[in-house]
PDB file of N, CA, C and O in Angstrom:
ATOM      1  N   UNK A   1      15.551  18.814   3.861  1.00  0.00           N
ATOM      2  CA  UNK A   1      14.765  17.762   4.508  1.00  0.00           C
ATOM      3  C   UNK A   1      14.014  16.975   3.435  1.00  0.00           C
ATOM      4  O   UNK A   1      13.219  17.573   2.709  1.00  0.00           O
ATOM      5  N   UNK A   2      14.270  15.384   3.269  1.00  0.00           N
ATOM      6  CA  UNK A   2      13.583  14.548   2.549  1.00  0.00           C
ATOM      7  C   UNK A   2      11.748  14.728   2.887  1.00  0.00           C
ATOM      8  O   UNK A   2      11.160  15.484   3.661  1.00  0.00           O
ATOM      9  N   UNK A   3      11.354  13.923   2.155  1.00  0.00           N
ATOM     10  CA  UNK A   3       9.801  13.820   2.121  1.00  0.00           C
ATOM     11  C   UNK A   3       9.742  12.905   3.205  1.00  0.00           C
ATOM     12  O   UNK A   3      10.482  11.948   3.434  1.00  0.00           O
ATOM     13  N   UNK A   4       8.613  13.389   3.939  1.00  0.00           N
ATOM     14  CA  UNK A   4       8.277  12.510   5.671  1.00  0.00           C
ATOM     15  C   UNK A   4       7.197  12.512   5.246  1.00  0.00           C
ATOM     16  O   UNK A   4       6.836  13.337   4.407  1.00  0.00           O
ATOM     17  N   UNK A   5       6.062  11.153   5.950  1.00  0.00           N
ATOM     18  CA  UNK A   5       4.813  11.041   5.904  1.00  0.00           C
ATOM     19  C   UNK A   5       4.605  12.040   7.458  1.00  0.00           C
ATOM     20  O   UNK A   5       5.480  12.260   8.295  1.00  0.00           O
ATOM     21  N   UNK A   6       3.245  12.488   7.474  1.00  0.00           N
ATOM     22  CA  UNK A   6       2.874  12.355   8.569  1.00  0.00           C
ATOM     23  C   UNK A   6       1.168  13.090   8.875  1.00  0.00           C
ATOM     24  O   UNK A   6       0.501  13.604   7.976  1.00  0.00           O
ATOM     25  N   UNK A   7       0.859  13.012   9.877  1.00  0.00           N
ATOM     26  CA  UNK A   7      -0.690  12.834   9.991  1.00  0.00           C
ATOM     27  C   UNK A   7      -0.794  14.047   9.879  1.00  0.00           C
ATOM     28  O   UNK A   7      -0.257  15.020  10.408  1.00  0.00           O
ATOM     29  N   UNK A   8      -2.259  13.729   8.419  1.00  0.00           N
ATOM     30  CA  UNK A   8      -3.057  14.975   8.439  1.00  0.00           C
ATOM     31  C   UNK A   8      -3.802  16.103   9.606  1.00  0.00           C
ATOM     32  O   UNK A   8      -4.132  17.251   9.309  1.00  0.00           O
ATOM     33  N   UNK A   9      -3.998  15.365  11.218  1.00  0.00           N
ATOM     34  CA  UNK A   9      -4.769  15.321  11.927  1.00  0.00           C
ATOM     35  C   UNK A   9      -3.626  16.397  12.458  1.00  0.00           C
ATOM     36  O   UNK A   9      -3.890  17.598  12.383  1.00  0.00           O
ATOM     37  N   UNK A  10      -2.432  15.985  12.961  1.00  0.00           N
ATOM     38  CA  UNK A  10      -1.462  16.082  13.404  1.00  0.00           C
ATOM     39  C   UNK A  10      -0.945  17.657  12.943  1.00  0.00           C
ATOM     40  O   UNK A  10      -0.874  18.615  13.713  1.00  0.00           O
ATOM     41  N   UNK A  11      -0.521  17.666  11.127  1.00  0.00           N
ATOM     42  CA  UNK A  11      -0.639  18.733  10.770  1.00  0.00           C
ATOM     43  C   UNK A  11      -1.844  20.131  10.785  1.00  0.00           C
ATOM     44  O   UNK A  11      -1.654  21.301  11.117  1.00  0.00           O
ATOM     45  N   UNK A  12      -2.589  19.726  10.489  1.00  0.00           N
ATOM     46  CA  UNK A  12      -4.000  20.790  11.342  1.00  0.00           C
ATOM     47  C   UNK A  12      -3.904  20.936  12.356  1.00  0.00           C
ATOM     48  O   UNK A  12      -3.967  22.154  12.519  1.00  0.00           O
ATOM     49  N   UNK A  13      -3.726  20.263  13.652  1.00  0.00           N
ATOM     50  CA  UNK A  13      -3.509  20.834  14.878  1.00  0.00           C
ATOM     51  C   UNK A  13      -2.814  21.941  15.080  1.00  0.00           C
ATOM     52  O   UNK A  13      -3.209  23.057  15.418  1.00  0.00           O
ATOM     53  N   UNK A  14      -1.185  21.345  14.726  1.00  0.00           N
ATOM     54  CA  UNK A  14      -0.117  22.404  14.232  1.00  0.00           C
ATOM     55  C   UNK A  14      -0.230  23.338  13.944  1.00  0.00           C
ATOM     56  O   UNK A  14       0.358  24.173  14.631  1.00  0.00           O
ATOM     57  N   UNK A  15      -0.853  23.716  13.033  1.00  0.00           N
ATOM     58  CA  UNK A  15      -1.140  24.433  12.324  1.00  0.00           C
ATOM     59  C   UNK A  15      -2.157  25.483  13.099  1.00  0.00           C
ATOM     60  O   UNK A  15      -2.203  26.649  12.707  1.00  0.00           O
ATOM     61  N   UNK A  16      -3.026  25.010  14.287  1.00  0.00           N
ATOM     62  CA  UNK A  16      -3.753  25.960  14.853  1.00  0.00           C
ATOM     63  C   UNK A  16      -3.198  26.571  15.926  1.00  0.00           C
ATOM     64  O   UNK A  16      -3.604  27.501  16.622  1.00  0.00           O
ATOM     65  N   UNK A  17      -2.246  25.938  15.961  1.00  0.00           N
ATOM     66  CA  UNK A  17      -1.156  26.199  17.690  1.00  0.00           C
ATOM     67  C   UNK A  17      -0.291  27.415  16.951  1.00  0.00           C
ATOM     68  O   UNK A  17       0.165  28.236  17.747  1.00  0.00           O
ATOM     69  N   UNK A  18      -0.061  27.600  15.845  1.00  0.00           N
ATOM     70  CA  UNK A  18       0.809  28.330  15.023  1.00  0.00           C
ATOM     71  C   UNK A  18       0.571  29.944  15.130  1.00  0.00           C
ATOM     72  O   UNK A  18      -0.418  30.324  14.503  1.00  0.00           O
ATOM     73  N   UNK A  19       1.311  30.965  15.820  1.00  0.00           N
ATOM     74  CA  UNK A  19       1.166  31.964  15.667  1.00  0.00           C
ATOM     75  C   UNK A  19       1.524  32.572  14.547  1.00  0.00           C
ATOM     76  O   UNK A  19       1.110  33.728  14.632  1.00  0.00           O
ATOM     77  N   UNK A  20       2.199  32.369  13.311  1.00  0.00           N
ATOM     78  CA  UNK A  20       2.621  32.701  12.564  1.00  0.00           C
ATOM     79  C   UNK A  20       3.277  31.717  11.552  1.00  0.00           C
ATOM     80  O   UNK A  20       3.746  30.657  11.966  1.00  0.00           O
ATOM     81  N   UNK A  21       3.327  32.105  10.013  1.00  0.00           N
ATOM     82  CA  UNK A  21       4.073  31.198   9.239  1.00  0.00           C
ATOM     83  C   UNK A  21       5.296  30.710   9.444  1.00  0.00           C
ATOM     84  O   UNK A  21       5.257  29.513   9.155  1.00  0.00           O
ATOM     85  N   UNK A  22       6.551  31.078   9.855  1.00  0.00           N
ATOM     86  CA  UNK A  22       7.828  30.447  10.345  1.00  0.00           C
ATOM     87  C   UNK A  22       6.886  29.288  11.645  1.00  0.00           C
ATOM     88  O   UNK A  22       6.829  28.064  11.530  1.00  0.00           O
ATOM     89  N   UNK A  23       6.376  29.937  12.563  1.00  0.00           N
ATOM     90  CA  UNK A  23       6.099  28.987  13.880  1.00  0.00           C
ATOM     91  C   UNK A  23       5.541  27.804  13.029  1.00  0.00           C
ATOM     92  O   UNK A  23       5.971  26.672  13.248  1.00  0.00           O
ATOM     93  N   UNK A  24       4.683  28.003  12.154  1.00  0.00           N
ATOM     94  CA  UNK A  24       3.708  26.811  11.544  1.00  0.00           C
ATOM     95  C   UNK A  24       4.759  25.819  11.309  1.00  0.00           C
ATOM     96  O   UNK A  24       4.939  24.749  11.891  1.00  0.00           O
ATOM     97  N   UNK A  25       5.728  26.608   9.914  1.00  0.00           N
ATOM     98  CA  UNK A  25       6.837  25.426   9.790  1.00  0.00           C
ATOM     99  C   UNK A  25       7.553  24.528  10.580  1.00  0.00           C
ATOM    100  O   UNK A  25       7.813  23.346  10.360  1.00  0.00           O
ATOM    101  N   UNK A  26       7.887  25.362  11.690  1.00  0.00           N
ATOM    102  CA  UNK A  26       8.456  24.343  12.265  1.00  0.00           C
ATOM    103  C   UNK A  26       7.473  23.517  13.031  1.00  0.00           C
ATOM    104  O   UNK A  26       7.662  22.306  12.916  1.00  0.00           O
ATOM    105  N   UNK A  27       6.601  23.831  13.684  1.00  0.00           N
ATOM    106  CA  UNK A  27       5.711  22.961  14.196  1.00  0.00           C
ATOM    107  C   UNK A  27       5.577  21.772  13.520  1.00  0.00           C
ATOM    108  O   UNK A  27       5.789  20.616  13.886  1.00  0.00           O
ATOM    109  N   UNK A  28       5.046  22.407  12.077  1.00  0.00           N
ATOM    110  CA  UNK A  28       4.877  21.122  11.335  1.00  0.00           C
ATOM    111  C   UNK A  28       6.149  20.382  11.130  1.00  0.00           C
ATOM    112  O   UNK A  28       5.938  19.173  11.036  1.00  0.00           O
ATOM    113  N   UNK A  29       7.413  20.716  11.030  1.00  0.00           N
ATOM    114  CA  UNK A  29       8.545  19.721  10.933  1.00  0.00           C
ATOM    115  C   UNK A  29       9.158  19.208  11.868  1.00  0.00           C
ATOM    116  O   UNK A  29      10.204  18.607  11.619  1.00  0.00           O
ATOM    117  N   UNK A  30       8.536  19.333  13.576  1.00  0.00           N
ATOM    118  CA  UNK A  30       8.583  18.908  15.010  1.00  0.00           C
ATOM    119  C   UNK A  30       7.774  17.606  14.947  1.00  0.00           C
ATOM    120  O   UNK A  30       7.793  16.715  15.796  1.00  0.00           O
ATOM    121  N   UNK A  31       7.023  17.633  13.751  1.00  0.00           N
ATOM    122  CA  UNK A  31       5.712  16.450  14.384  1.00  0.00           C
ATOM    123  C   UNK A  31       6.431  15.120  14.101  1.00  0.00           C
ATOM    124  O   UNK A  31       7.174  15.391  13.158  1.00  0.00           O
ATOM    125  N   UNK A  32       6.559  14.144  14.342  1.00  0.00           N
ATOM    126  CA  UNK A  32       6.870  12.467  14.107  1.00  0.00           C
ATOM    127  C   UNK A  32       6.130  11.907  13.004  1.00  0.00           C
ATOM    128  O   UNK A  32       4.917  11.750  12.868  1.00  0.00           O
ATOM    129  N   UNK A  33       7.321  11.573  12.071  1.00  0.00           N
ATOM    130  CA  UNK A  33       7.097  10.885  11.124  1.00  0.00           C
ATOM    131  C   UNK A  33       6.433   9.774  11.325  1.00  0.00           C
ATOM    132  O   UNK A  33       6.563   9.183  12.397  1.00  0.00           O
ATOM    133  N   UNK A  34       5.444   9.202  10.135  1.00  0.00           N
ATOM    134  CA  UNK A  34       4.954   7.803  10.256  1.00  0.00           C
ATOM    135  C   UNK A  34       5.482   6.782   9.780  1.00  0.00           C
ATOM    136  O   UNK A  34       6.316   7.149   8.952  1.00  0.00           O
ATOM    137  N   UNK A  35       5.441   5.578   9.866  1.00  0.00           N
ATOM    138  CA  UNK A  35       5.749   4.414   8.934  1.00  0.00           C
ATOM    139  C   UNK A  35       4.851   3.762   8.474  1.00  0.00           C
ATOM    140  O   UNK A  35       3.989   3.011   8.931  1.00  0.00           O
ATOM    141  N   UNK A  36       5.272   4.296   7.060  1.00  0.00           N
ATOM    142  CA  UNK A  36       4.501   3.656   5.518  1.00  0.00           C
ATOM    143  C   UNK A  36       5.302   3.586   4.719  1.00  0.00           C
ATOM    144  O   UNK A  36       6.425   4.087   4.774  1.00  0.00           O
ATOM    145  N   UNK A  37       4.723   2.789   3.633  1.00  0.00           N
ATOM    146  CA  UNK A  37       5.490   1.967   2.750  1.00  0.00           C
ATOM    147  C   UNK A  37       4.485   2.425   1.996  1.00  0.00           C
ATOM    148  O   UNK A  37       3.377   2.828   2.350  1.00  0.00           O
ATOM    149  N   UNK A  38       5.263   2.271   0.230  1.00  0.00           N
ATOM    150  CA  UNK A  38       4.383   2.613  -0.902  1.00  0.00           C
ATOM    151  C   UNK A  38       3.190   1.462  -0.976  1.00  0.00           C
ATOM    152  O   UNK A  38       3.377   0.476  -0.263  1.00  0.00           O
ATOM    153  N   UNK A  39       2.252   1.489  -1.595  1.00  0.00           N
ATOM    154  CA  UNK A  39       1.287   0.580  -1.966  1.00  0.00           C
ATOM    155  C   UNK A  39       1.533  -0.330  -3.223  1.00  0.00           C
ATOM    156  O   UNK A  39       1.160   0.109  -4.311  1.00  0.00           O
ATOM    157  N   UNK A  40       1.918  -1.125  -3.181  1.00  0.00           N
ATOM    158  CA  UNK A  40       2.003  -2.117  -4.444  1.00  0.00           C
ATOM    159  C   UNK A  40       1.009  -2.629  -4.945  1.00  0.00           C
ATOM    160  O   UNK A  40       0.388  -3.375  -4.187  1.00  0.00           O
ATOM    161  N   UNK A  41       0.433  -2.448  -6.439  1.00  0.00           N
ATOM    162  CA  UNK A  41      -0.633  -2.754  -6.599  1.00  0.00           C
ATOM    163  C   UNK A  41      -0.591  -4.012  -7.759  1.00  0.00           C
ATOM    164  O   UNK A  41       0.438  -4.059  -8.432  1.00  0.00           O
ATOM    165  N   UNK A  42      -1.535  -4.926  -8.002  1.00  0.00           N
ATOM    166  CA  UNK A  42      -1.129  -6.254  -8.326  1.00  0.00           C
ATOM    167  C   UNK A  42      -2.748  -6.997  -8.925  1.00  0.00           C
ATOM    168  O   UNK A  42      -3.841  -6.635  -8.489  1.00  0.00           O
ATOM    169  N   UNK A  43      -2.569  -7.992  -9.906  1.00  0.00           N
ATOM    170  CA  UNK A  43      -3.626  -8.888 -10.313  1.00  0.00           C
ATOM    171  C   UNK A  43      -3.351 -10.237 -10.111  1.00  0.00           C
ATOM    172  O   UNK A  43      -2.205 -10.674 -10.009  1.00  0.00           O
ATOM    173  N   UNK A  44      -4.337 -10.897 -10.050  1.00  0.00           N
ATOM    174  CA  UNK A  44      -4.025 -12.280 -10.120  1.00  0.00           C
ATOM    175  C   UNK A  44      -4.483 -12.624 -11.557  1.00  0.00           C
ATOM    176  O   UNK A  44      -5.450 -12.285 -12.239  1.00  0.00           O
ATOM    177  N   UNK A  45      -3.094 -13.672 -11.813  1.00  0.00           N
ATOM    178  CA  UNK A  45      -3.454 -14.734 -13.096  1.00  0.00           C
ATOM    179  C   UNK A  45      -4.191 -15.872 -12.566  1.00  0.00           C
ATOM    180  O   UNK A  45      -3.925 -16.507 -11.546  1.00  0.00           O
ATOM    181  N   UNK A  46      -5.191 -16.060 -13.418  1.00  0.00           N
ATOM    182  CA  UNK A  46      -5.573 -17.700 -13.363  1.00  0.00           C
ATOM    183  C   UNK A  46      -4.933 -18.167 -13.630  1.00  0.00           C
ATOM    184  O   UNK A  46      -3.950 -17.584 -14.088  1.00  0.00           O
ATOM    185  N   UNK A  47      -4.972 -20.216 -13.536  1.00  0.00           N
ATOM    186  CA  UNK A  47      -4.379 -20.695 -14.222  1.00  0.00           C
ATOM    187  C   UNK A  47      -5.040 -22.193 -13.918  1.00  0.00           C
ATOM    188  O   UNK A  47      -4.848 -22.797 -12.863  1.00  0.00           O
ATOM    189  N   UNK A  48      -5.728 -22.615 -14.853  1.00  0.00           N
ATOM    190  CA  UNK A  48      -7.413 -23.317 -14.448  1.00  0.00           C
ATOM    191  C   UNK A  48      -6.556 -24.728 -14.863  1.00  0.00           C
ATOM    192  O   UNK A  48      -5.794 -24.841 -15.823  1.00  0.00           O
ATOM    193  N   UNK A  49      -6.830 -25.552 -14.070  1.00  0.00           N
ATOM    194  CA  UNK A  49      -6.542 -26.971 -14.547  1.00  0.00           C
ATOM    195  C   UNK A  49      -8.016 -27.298 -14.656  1.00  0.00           C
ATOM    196  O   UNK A  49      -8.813 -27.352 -13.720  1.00  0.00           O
ATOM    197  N   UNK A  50      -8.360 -27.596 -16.477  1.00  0.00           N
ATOM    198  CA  UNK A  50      -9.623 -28.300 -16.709  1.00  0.00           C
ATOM    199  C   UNK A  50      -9.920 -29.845 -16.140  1.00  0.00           C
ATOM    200  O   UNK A  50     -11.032 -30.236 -15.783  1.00  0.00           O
ATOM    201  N   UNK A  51      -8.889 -30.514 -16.131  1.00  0.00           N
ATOM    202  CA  UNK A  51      -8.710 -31.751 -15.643  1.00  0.00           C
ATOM    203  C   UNK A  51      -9.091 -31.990 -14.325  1.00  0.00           C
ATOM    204  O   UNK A  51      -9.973 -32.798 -14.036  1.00  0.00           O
ATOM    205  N   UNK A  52      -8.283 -31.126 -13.259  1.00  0.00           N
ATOM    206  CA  UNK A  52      -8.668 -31.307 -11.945  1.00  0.00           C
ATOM    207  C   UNK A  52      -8.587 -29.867 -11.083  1.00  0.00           C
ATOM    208  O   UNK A  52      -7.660 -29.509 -10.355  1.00  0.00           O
ATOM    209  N   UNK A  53      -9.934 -29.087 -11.404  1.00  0.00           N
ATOM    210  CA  UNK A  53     -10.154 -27.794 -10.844  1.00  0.00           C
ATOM    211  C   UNK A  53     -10.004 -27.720  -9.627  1.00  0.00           C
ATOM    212  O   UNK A  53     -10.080 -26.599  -9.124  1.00  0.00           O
ATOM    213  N   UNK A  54      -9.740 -28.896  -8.760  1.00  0.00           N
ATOM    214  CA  UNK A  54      -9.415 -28.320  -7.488  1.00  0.00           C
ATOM    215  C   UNK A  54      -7.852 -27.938  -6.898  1.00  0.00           C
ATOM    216  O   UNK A  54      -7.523 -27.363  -5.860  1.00  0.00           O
ATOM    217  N   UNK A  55      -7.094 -28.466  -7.932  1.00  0.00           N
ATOM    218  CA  UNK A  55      -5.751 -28.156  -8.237  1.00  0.00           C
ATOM    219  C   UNK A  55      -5.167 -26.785  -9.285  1.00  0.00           C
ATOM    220  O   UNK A  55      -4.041 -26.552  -9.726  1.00  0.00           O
ATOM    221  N   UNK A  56      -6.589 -25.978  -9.447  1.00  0.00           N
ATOM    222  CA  UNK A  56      -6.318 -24.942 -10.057  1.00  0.00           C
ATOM    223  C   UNK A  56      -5.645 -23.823  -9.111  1.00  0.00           C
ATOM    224  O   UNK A  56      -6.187 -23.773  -8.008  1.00  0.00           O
ATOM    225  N   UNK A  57      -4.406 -22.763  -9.327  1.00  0.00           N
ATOM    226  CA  UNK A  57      -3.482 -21.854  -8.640  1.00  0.00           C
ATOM    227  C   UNK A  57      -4.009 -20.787  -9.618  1.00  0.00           C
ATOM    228  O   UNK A  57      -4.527 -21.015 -10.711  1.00  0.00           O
ATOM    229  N   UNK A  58      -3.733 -19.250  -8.890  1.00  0.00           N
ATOM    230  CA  UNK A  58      -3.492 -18.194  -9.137  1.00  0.00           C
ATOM    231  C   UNK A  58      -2.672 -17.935  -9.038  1.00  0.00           C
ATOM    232  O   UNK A  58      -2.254 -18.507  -8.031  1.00  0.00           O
ATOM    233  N   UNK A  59      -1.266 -16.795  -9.812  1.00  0.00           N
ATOM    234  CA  UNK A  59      -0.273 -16.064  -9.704  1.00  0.00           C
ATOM    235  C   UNK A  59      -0.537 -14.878  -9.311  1.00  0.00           C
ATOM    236  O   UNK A  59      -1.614 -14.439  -9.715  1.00  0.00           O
ATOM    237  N   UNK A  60       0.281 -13.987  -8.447  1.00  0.00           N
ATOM    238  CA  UNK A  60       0.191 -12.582  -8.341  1.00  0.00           C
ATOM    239  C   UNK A  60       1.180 -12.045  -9.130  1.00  0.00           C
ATOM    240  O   UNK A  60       2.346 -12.436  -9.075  1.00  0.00           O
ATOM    241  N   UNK A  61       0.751 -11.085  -9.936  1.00  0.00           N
ATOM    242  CA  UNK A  61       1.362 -10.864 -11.219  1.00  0.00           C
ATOM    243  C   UNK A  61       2.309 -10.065 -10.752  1.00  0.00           C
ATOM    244  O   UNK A  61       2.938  -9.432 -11.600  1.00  0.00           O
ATOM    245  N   UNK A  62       2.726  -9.842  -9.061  1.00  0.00           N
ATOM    246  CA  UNK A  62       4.165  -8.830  -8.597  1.00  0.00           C
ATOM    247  C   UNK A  62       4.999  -9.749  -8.898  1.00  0.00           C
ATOM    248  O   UNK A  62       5.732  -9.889  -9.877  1.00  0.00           O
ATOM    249  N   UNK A  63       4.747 -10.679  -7.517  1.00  0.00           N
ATOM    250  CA  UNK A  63       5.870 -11.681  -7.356  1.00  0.00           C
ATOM    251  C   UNK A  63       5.895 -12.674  -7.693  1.00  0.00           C
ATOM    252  O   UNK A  63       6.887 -13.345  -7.410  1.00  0.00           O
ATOM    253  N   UNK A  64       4.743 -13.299  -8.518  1.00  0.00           N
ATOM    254  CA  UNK A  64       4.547 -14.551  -9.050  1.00  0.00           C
ATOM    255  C   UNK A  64       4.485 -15.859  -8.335  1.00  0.00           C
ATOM    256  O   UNK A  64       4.500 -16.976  -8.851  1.00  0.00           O
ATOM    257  N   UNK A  65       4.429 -15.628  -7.373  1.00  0.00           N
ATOM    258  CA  UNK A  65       4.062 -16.633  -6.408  1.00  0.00           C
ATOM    259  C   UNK A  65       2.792 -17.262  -6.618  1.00  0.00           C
ATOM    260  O   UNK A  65       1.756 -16.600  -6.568  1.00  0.00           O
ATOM    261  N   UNK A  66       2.798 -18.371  -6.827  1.00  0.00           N
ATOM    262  CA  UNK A  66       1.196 -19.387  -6.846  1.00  0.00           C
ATOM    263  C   UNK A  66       0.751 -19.391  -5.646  1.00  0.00           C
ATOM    264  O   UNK A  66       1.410 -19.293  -4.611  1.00  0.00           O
ATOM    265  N   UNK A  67      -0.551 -19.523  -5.788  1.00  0.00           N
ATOM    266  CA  UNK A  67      -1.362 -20.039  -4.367  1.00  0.00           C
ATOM    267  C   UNK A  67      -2.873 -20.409  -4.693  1.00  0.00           C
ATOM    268  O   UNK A  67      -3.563 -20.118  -5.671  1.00  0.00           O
ATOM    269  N   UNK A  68      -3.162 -21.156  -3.537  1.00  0.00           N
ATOM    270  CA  UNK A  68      -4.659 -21.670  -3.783  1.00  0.00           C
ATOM    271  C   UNK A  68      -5.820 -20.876  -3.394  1.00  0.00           C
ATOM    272  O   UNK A  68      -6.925 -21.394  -3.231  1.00  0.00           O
ATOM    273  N   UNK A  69      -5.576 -19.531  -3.232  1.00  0.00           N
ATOM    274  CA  UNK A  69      -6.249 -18.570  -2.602  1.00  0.00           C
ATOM    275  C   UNK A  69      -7.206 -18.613  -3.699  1.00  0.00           C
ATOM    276  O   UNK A  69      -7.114 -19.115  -4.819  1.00  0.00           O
ATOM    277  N   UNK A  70      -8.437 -17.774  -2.948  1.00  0.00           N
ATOM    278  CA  UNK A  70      -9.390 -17.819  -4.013  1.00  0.00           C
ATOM    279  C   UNK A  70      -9.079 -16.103  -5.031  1.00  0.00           C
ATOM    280  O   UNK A  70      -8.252 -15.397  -4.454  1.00  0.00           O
ATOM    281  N   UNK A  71      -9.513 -15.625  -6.058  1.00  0.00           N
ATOM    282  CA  UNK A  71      -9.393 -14.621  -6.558  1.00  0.00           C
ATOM    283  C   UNK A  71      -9.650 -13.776  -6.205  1.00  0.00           C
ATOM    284  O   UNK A  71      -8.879 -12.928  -6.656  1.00  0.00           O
ATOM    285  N   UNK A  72     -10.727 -13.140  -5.250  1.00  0.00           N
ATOM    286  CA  UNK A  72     -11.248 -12.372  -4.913  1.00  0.00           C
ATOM    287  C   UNK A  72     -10.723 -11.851  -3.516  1.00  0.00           C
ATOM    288  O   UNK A  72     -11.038 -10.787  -2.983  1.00  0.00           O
ATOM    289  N   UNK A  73      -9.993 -12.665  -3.106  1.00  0.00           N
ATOM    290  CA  UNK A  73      -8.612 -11.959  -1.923  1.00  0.00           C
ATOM    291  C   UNK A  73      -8.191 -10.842  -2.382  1.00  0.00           C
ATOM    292  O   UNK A  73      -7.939 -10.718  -3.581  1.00  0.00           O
ATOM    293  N   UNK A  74      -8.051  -9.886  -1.545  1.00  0.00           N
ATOM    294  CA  UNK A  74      -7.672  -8.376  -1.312  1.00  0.00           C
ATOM    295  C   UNK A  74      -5.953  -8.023  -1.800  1.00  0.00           C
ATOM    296  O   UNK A  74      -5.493  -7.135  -2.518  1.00  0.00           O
ATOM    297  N   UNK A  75      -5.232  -9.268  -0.969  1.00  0.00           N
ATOM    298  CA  UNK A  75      -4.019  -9.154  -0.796  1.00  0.00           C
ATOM    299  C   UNK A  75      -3.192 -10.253  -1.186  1.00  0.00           C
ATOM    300  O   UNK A  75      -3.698 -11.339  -0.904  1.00  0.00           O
ATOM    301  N   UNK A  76      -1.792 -10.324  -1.890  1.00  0.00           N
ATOM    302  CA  UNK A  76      -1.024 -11.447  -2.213  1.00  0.00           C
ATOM    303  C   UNK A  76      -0.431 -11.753  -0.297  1.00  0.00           C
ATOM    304  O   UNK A  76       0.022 -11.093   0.638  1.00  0.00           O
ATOM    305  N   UNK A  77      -0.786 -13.038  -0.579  1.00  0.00           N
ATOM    306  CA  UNK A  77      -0.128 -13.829   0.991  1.00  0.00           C
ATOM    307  C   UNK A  77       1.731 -13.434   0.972  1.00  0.00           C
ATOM    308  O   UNK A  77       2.372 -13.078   1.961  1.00  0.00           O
ATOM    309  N   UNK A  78       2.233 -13.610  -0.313  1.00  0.00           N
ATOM    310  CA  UNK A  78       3.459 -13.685  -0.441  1.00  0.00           C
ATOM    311  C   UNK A  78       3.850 -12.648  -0.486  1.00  0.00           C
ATOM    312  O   UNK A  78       4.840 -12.545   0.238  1.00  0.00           O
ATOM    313  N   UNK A  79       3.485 -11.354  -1.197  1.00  0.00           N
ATOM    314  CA  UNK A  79       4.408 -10.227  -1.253  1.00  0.00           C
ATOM    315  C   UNK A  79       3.881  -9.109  -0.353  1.00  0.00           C
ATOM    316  O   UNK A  79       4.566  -8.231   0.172  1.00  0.00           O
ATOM    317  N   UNK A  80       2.155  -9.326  -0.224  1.00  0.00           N
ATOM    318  CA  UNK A  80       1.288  -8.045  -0.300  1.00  0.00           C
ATOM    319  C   UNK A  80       0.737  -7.002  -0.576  1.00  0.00           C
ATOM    320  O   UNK A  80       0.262  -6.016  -0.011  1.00  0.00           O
ATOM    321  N   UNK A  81       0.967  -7.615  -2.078  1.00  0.00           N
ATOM    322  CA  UNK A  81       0.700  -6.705  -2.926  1.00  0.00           C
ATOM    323  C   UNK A  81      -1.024  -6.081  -2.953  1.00  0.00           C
ATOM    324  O   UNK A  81      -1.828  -7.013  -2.940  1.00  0.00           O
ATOM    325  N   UNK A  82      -1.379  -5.316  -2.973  1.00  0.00           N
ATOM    326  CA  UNK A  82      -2.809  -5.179  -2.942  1.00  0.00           C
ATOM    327  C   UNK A  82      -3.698  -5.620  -4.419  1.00  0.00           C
ATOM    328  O   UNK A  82      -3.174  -5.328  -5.494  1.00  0.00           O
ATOM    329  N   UNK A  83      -4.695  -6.141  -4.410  1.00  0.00           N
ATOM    330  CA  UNK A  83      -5.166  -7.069  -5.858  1.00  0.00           C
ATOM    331  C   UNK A  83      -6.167  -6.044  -5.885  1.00  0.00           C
ATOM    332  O   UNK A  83      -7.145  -6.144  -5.145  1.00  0.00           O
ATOM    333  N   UNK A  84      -6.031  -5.084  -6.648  1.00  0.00           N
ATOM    334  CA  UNK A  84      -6.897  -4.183  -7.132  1.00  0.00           C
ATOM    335  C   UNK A  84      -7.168  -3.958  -8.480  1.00  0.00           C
ATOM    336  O   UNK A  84      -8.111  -3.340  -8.976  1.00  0.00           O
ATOM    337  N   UNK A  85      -5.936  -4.713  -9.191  1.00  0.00           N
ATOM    338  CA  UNK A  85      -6.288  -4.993 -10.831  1.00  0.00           C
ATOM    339  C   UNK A  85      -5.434  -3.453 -11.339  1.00  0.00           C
ATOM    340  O   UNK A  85      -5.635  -2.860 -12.399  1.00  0.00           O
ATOM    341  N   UNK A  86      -4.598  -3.106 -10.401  1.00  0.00           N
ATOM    342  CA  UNK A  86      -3.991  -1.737 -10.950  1.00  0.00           C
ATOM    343  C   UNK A  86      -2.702  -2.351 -11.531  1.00  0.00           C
ATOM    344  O   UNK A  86      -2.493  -3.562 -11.464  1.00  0.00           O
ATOM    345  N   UNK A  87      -1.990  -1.635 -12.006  1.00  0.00           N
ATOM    346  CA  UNK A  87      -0.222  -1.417 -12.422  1.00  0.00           C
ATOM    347  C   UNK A  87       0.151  -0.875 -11.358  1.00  0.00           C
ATOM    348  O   UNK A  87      -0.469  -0.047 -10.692  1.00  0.00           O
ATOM    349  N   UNK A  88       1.507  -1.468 -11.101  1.00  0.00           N
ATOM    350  CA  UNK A  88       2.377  -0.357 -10.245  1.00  0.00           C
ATOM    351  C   UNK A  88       2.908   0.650 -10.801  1.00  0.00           C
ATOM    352  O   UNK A  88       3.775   0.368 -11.629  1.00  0.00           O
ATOM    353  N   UNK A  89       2.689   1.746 -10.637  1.00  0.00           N
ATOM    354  CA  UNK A  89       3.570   2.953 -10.963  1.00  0.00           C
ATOM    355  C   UNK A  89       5.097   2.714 -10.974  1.00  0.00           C
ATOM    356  O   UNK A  89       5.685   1.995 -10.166  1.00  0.00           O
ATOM    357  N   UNK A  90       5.619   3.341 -11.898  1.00  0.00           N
ATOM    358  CA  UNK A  90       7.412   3.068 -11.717  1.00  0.00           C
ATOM    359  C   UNK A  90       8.033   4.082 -12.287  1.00  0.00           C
ATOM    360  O   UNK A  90       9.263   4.126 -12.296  1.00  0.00           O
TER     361      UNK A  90
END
């Protein structure tokens, strides 16, 4: 069996319903997987037009997509990457 997400909440329950270690296992491998996706983590580039700052764009350094978002946005509009100033793991 591959790696499944699934709720911590979910597994503790399980786990109390469990008369024994075999019962636990399977309990716990009865429960429904979740859907998640890895976290992509991401910075924005400036990229300042001195000339006419209101035409200044940021890049998200995943997908490189420009936008007029301000910097301090959480999330790339385009990929969704999360802007936490991390690396992605690879």
């Amino acid at each position: 069996m591959g790696d499944v997400l699934i709720s911590k909440a979910a597994a503790i329950d399980a786990l109390k319903r469990a008369a024994y270690w075999q019962d636990a296992e399977r309990k716990i491998a009865e429960l429904p997987a979740v859907d998640a996706a890895p976290v992509v983590h991401g910075y924005w580039i400036n990229h300042i037009d001195d000339l006419f700052p209101e035409d200044s764009m940021i890049e998200c350094s995943e997908c490189h997509e420009y936008t007029h978002l301000l910097p301090d946005d959480n999330y790339c509009p385009n990929c969704g990457a999360k802007m936490d100033g991390r690396e992605t793991d690879e």
